[in-house]
C-alpha positions as CSV (number, residue, x, y, z in Angstrom):
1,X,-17.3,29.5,8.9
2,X,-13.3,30.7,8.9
3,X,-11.7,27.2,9.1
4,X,-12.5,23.9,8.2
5,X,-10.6,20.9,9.5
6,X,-9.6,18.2,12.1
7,X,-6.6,18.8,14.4
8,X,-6.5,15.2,15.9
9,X,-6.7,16.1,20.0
10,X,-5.3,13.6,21.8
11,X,-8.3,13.1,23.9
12,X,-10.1,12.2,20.9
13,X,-9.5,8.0,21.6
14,X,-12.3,7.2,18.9
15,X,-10.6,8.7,15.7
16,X,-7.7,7.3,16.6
17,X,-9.4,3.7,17.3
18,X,-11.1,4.4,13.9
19,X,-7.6,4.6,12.0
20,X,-6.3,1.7,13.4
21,X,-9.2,-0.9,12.6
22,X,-9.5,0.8,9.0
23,X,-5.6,0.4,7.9
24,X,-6.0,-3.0,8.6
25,X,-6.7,-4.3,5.1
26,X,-5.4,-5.4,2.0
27,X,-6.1,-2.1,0.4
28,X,-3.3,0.8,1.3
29,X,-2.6,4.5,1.4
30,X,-1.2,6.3,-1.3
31,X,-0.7,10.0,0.2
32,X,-1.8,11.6,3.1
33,X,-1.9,15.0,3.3
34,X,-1.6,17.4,6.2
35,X,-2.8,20.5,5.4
36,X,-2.4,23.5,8.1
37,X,-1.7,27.5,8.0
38,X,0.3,27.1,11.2
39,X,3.8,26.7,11.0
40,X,3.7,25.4,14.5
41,X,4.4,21.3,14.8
42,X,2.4,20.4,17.2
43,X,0.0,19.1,14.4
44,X,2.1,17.3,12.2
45,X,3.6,15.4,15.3
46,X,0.2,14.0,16.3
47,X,-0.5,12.8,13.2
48,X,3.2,11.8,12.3
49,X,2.2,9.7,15.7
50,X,-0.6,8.2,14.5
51,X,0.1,7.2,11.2
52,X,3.5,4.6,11.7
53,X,5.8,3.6,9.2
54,X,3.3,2.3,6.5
55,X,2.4,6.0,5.5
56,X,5.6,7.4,6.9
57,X,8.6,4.9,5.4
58,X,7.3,5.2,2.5
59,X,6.8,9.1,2.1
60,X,3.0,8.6,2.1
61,X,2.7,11.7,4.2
62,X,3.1,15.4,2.9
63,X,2.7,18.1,4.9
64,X,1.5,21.8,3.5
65,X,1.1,25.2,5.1
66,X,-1.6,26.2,3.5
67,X,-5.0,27.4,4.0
68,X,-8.3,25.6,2.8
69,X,-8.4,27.6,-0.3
70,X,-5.3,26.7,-1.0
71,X,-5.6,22.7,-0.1
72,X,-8.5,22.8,-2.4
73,X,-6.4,24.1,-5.2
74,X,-3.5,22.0,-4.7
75,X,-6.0,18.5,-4.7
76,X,-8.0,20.0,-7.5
77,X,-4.6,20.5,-9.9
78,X,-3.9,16.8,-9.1
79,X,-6.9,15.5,-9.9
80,X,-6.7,17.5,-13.1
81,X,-9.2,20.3,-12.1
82,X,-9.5,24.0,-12.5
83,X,-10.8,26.1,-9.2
84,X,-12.5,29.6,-10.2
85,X,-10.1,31.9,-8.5
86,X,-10.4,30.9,-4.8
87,X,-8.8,32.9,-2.8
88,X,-6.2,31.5,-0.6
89,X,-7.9,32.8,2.8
């Protein structure tokens, strides 16, 4: 496998359905990331769309261009974790 990951299509109705009935709650989001190689928005606008002012007003949302390898290393520093040289690929 090259690429790991979800690029929310808009035909897919469900995830988005999904989203919606799971924010509704007392609990709340504290970061989302984005991550993505592409410097192209067309990603970052359909999540920017899905996500509303809760996770966007409050600067919940974070976007990276990186790779997997270099997602992983990025949550795994913040979480207080070494990675064994992964390669950012």
């Amino acid at each position: 496998m090259k690429d790991a990951g979800y690029s929310l299509p808009a035909s897919d109705q469900f995830f988005r359905s999904f989203y919606s009935l799971s924010t509704i709650s007392d609990s709340f989001i504290e970061r989302f990331w984005l991550f993505d190689p592409s410097t192209n928005d067309d990603v970052v606008n359909r999540f920017l769309s899905l996500l509303g002012p809760a996770v966007i007003d409050r600067g919940k949302f974070k976007f990276e261009c990186k790779k997997f390898t270099g997602a992983i290393n990025q949550i795994a520093e913040l979480f207080g974790y070494r990675t064994i040289d992964l390669p950012d690929c």
